[in-house]
DSSP file (Angstrom, degrees, kcal/mol; ACC not computed):
  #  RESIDUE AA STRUCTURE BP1 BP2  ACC     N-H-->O    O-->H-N    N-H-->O    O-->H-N    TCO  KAPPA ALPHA  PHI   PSI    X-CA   Y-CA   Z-CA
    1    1 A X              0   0    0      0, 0.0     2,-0.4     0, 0.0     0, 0.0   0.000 360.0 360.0 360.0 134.6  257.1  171.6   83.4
    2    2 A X        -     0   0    0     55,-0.1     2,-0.1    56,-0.1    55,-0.1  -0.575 360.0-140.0 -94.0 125.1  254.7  168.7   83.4
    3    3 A X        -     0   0    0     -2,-0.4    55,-1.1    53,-0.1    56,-0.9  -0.604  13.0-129.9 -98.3 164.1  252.4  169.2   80.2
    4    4 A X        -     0   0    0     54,-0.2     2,-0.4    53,-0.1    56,-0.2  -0.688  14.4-166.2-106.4 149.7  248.1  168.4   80.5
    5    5 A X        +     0   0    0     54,-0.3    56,-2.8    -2,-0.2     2,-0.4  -0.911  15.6 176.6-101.9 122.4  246.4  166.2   77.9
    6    6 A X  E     +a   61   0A   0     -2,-0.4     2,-0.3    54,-0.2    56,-0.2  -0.982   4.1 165.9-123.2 145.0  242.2  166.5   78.3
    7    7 A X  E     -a   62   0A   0     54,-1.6    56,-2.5    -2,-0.4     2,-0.3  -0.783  29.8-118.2-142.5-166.6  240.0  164.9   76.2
    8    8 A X        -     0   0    0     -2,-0.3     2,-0.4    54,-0.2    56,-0.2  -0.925  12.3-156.3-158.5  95.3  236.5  164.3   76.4
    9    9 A X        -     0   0    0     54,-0.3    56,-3.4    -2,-0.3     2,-0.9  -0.757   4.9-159.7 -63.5  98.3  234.7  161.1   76.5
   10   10 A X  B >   -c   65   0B   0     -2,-0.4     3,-5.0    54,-0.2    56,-0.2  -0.649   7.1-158.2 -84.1  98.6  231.2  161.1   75.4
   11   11 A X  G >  S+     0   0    0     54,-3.1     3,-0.9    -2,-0.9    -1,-0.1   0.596  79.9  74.9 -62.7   0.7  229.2  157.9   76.9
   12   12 A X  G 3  S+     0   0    0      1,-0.2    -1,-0.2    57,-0.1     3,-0.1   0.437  91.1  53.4 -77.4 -12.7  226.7  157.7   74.7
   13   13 A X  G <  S+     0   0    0     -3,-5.0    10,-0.2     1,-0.2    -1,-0.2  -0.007  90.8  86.0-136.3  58.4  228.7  156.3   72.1
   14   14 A X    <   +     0   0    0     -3,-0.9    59,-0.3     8,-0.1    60,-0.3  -0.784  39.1 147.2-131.8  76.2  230.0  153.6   74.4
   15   15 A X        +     0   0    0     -2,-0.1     2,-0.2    58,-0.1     3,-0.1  -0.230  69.7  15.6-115.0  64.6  227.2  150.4   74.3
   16   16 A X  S  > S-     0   0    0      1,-0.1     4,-2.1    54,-0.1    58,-0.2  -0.838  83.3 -97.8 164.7 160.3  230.0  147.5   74.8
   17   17 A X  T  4 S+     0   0    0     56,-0.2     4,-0.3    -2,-0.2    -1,-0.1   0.946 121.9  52.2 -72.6 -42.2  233.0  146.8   75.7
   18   18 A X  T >> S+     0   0    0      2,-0.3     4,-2.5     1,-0.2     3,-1.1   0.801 103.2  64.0 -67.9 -43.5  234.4  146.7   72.2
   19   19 A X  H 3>>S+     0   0    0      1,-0.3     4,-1.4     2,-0.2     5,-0.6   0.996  99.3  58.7 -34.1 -71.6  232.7  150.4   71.6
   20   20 A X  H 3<5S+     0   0    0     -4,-2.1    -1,-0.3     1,-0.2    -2,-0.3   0.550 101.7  47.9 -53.4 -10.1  235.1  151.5   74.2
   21   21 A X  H X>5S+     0   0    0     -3,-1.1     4,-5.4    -4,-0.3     3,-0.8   0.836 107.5  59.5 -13.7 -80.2  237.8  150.6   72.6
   22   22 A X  H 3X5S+     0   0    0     -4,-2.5     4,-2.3     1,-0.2    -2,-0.2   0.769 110.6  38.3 -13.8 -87.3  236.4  152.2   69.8
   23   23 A X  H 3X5S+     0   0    0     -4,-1.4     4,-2.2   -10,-0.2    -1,-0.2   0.529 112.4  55.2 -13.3 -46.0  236.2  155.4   71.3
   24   24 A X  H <><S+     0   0    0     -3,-0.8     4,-1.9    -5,-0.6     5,-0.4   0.772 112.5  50.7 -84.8 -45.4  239.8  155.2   73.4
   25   25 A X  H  X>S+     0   0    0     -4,-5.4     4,-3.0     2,-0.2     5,-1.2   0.988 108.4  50.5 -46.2 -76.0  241.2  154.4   69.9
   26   26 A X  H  <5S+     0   0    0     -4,-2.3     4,-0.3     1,-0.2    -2,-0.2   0.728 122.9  33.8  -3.5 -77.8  239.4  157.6   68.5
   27   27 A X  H  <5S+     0   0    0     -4,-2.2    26,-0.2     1,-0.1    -1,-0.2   0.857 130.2  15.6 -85.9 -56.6  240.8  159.4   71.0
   28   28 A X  H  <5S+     0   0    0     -4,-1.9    26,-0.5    -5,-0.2    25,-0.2   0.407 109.1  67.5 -99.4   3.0  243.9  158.7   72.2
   29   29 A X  T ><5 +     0   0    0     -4,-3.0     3,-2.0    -5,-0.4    23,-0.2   0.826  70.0 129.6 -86.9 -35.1  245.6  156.2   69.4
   30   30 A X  T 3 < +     0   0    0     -5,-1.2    23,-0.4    -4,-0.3     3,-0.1   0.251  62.3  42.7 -22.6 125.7  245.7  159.2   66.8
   31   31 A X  T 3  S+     0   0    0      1,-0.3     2,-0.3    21,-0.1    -1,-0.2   0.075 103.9 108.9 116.8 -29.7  249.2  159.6   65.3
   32   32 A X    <   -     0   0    0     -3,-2.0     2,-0.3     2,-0.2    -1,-0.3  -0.635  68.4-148.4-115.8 177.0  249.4  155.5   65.0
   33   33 A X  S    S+     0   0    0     -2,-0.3     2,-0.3    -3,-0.1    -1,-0.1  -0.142  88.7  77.9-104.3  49.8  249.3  152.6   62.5
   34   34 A X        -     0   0    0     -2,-0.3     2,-0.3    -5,-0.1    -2,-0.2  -0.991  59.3-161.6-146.0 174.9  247.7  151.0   65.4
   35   35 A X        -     0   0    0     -2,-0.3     2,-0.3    -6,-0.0   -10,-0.0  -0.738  28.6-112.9-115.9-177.8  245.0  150.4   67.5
   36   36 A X        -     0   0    0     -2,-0.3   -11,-0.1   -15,-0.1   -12,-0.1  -0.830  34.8-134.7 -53.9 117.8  244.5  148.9   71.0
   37   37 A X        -     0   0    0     -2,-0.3     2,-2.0     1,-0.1     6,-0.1  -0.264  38.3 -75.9 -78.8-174.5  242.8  145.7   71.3
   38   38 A X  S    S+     0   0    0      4,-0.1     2,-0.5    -2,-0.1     3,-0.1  -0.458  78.9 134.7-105.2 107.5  240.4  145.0   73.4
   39   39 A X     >  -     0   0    0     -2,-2.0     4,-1.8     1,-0.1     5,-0.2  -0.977  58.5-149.3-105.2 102.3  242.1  144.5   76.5
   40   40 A X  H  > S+     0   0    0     -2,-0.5     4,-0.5     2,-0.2    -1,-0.1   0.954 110.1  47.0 -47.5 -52.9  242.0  145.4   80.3
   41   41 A X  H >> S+     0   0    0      1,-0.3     4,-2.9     2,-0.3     3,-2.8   0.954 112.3  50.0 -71.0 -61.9  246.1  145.2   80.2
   42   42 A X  H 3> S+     0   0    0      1,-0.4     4,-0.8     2,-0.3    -1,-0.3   0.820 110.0  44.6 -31.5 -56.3  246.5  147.3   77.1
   43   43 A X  H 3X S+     0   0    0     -4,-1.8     4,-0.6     2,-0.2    -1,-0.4   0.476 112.6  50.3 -88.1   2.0  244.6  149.9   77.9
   44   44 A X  H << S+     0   0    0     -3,-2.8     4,-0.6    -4,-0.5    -2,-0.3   0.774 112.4  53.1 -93.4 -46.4  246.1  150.1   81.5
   45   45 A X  H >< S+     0   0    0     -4,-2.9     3,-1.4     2,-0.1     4,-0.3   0.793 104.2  55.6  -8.4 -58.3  249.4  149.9   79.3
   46   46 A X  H >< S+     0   0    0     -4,-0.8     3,-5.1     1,-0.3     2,-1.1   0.992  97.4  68.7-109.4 -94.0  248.0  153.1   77.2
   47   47 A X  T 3< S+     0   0    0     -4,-0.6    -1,-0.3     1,-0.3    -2,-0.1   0.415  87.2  57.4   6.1 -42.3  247.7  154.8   80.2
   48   48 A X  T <  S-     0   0    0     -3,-1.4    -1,-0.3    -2,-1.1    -2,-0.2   0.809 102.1-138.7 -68.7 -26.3  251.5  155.3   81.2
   49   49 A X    <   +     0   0    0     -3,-5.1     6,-0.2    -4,-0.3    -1,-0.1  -0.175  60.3 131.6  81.9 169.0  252.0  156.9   78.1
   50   50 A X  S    S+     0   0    0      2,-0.3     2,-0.2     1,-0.2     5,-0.1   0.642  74.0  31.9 118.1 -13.4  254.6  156.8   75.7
   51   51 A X  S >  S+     0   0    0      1,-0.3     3,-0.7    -5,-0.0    -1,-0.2  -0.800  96.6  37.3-143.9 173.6  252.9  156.4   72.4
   52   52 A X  G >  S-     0   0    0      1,-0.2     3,-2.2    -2,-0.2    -1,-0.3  -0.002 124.9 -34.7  64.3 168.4  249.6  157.5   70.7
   53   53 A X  G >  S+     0   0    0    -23,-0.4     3,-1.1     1,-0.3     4,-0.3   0.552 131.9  74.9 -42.0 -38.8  248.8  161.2   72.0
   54   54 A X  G <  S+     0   0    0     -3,-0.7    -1,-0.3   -26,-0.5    -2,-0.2   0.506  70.3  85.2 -85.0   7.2  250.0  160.7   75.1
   55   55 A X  G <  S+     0   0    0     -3,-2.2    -1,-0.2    -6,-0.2    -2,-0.1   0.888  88.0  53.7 -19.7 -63.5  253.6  160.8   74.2
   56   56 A X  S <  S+     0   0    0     -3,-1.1    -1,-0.2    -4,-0.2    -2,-0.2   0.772 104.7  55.1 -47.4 -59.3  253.7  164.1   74.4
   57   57 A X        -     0   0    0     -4,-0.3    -7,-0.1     1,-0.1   -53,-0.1  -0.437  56.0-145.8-114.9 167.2  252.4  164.7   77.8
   58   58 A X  S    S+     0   0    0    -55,-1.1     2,-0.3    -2,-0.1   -54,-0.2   0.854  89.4  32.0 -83.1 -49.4  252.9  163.8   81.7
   59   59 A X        -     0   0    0    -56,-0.9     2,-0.3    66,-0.0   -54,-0.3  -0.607  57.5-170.0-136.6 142.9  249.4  163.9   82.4
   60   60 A X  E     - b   0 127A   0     66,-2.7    68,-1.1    -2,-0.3     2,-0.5  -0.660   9.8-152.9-148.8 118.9  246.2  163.4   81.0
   61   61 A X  E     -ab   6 128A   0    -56,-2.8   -54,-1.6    -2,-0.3     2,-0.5  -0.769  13.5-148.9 -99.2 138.0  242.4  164.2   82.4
   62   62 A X  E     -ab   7 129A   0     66,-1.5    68,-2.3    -2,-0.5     2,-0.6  -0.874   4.5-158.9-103.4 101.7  239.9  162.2   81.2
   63   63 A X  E     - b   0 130A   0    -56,-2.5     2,-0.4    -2,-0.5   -54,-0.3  -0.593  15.1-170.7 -71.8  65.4  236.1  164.3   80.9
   64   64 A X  E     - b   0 131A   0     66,-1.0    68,-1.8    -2,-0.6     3,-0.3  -0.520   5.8-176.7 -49.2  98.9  233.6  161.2   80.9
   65   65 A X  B     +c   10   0B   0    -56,-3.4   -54,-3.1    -2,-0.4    66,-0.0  -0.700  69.0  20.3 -97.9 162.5  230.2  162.9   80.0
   66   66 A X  S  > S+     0   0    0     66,-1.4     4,-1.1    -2,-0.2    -1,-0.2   0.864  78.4 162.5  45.0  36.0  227.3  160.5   80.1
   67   67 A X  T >4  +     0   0    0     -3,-0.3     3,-0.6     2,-0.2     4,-0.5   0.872  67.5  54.3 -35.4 -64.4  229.0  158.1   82.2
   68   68 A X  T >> S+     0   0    0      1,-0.3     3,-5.9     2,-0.2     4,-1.8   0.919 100.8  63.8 -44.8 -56.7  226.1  156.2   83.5
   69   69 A X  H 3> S+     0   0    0      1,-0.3     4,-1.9     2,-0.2    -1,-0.3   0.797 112.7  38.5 -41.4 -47.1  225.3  155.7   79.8
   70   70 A X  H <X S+     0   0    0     -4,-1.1     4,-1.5    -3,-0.6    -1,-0.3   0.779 107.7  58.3 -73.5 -28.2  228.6  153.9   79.9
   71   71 A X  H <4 S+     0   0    0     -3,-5.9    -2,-0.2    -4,-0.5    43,-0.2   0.786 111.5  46.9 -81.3 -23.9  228.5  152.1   83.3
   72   72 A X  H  < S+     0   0    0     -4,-1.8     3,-0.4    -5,-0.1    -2,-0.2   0.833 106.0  53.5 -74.8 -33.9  225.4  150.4   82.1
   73   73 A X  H  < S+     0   0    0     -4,-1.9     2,-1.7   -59,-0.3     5,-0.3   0.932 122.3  35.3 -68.5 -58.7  226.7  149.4   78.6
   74   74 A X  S  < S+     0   0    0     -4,-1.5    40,-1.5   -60,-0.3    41,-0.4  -0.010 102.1  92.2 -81.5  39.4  229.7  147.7   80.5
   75   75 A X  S  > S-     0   0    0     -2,-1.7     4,-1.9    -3,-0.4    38,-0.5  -0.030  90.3 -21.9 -98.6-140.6  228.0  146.4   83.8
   76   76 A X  H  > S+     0   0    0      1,-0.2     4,-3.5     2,-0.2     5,-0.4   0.874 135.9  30.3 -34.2 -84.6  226.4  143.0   84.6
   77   77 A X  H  4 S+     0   0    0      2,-0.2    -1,-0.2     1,-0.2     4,-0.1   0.726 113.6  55.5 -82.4  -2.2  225.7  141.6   81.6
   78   78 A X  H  > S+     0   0    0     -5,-0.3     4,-1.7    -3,-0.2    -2,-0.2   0.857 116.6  48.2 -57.5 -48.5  228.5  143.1   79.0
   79   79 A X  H  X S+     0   0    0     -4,-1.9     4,-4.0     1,-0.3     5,-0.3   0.940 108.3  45.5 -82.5 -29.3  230.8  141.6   81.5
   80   80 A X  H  X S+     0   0    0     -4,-3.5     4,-1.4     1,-0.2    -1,-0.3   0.786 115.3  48.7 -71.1  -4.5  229.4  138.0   82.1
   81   81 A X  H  > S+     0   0    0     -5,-0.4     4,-2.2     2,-0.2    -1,-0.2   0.820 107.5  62.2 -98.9 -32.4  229.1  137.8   77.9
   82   82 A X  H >< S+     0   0    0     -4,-1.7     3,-2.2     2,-0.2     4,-0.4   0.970 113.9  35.1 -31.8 -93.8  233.0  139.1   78.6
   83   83 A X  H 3X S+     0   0    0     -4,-4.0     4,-5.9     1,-0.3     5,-0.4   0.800 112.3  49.6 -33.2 -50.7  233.4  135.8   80.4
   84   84 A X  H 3X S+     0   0    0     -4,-1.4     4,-1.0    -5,-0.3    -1,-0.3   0.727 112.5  49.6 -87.5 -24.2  231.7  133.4   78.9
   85   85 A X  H X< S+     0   0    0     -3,-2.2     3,-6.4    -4,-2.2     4,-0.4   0.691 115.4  43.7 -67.1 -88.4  233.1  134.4   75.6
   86   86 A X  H >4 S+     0   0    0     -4,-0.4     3,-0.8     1,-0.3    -2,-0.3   0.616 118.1  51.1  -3.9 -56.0  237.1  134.4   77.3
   87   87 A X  H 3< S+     0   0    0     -4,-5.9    -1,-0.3    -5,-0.3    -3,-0.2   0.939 114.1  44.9 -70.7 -28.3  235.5  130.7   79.1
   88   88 A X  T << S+     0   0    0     -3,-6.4    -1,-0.2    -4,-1.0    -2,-0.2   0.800  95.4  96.6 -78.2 -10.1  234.4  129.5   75.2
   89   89 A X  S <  S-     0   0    0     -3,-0.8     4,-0.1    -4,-0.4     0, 0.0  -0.074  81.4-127.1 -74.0 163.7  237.6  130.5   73.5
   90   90 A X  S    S+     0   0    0      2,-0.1    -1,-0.1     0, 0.0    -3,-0.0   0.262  73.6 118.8 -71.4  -2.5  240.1  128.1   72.8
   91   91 A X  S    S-     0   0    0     -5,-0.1     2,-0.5     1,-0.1     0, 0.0   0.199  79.7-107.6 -56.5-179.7  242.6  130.4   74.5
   92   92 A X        +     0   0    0      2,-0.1     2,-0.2     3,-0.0    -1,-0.1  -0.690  61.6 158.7-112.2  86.6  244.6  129.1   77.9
   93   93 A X        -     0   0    0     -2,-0.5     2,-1.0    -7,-0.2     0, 0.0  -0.578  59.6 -99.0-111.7 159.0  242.5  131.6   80.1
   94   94 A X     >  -     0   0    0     -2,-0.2     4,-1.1     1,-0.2     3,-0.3  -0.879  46.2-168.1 -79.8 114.9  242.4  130.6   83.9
   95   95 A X  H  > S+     0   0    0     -2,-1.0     4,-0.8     2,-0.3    -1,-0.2   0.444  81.6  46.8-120.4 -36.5  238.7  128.9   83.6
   96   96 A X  H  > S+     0   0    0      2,-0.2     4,-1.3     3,-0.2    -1,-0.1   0.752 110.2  52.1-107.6   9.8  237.9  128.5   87.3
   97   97 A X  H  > S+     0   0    0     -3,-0.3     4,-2.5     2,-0.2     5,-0.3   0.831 112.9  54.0 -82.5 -50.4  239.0  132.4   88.0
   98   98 A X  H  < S+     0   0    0     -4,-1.1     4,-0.4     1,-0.3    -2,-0.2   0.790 111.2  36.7 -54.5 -29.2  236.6  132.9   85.2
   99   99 A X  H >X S+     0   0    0     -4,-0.8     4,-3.3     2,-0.2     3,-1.4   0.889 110.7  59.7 -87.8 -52.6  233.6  131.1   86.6
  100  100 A X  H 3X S+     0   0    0     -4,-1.3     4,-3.1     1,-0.3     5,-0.2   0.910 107.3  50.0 -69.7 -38.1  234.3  132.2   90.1
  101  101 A X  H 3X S+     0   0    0     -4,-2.5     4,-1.3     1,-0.2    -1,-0.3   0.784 112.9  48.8 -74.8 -20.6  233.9  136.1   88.5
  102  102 A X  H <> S+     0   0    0     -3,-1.4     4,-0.8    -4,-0.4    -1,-0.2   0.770 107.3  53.5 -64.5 -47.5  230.8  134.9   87.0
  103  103 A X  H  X S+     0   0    0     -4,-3.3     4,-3.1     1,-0.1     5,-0.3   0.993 109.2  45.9 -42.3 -83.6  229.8  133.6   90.2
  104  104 A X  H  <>S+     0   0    0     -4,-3.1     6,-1.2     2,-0.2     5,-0.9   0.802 112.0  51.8 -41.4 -45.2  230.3  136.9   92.1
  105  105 A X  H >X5S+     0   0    0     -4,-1.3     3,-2.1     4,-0.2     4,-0.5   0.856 107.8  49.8 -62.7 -96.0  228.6  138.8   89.6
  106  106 A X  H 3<5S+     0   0    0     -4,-0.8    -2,-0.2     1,-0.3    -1,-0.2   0.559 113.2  49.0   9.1 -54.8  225.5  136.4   89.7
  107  107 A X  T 3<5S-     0   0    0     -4,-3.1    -1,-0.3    -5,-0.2    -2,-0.2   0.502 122.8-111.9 -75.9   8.9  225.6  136.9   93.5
  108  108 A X  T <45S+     0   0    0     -3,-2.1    -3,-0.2    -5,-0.3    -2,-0.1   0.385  94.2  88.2  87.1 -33.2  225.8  140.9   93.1
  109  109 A X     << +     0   0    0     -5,-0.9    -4,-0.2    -4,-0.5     2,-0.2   0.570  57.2  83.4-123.3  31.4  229.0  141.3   94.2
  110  110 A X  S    S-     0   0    0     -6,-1.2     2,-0.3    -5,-0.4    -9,-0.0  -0.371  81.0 -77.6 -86.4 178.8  231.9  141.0   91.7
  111  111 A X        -     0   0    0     -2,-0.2     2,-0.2   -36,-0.0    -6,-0.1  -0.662  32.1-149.7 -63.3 120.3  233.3  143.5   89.3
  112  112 A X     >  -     0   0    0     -2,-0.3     4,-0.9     1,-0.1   -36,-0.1  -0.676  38.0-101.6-104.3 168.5  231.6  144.4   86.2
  113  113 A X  H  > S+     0   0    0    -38,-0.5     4,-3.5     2,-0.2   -38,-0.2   0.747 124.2  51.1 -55.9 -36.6  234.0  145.5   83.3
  114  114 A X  H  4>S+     0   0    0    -40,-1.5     5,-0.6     1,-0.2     4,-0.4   0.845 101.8  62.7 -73.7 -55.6  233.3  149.3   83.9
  115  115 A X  H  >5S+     0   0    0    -41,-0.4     4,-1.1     1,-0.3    -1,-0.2   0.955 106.6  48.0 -36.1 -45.0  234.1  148.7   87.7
  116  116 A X  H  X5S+     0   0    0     -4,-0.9     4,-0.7     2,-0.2     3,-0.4   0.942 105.6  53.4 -77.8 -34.6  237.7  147.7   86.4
  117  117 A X  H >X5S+     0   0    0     -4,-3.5     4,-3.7     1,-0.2     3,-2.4   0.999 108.5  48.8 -55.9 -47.6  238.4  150.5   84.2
  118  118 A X  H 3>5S+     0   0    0     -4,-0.4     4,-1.4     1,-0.3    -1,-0.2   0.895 110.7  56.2 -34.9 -45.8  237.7  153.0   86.8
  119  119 A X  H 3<<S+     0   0    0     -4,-1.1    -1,-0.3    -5,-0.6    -2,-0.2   0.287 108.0  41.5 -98.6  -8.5  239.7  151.1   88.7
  120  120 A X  H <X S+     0   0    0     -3,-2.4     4,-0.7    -4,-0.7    -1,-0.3   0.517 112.2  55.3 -78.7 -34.3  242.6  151.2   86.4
  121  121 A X  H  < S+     0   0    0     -4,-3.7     6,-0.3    -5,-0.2    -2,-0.2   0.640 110.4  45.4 -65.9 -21.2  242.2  154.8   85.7
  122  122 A X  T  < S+     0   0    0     -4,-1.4     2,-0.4    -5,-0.5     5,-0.2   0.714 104.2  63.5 -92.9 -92.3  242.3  155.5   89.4
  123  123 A X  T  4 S+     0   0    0     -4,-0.2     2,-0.2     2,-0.1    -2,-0.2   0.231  90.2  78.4  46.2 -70.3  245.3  153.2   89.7
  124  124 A X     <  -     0   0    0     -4,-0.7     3,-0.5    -2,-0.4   -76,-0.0  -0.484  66.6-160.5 -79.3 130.6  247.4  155.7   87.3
  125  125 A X  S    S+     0   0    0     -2,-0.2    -1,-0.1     1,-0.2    -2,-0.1   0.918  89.2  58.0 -58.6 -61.7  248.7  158.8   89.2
  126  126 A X  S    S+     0   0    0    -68,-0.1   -66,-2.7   -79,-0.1     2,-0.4  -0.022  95.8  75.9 -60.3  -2.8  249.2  160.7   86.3
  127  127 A X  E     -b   60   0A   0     -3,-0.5     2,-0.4    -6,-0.3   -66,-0.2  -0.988  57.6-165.0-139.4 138.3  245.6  160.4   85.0
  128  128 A X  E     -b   61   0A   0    -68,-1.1   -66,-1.5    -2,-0.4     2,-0.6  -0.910   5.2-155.8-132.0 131.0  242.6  162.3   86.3
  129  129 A X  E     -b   62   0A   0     -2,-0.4     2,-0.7   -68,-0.2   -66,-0.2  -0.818   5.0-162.7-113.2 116.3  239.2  161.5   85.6
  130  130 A X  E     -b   63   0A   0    -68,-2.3   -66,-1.0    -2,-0.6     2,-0.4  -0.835  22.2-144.2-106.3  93.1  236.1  164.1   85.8
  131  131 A X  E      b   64   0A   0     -2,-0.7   -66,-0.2   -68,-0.1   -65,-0.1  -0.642 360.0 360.0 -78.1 119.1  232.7  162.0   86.0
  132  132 A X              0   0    0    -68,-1.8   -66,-1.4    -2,-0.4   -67,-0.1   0.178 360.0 360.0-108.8 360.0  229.7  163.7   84.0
């Protein structure tokens, strides 16, 4: 029998990306001597299960209250400051994939950071997500 995990996201105490983290930790890390950094791939990681609460379970629904609250903290400009840190770093990040996603946001029509999670949460079979 395929067991349920729900928790219950409150967006109001998500105003960054690094908040969300925050929050995903909170919630779903519990039980380890670690966290999730902040990471698209990790937390699409997290997702399969397999440590941190979801161990336990097949499944997990996600309650997102106060969503917008959240799509707004992580839109337009969360995600170009996203970039443009990743483009200031010393790291070996693909630099002209990064400016082209700066581009496309600028023009309106790239992906802001919220726009990928969704889009990793939908992605996962096993996880269902209930917008508030």
């Amino acid at each position: 029998m395929k067991k349920t995990l729900s928790i219950s996201i409150d967006g109001t105490a998500i105003n960054d990306i690094a908040s969300f983290y925050e929050v995903i930790n909170q919630t779903l890390m519990v039980g380890e001597d670690w966290n999730l950094g902040n990471s698209l791939d990790a937390f699409d990681d997290l997702l399969y299960g397999g440590y941190g609460l979801l161990k336990d379970y097949d499944k997990l629904e996600i309650i997102w209250k106060n969503i917008e609250h959240s799509r707004k903290s992580m839109g337009v400009e969360a995600t170009q400051k996203y970039y443009l840190d990743k483009l200031n770093s010393n790291l070996p990040y693909n630099k002209s994939l990064l400016h082209q996603k700066l581009k496309d946001l600028d023009a309106g029509k790239g992906q802001t950071y919220f726009d990928v999670l969704l889009e990793i949460i939908d992605s996962h079979k096993n996880v269902h997500l209930l917008q508030f």
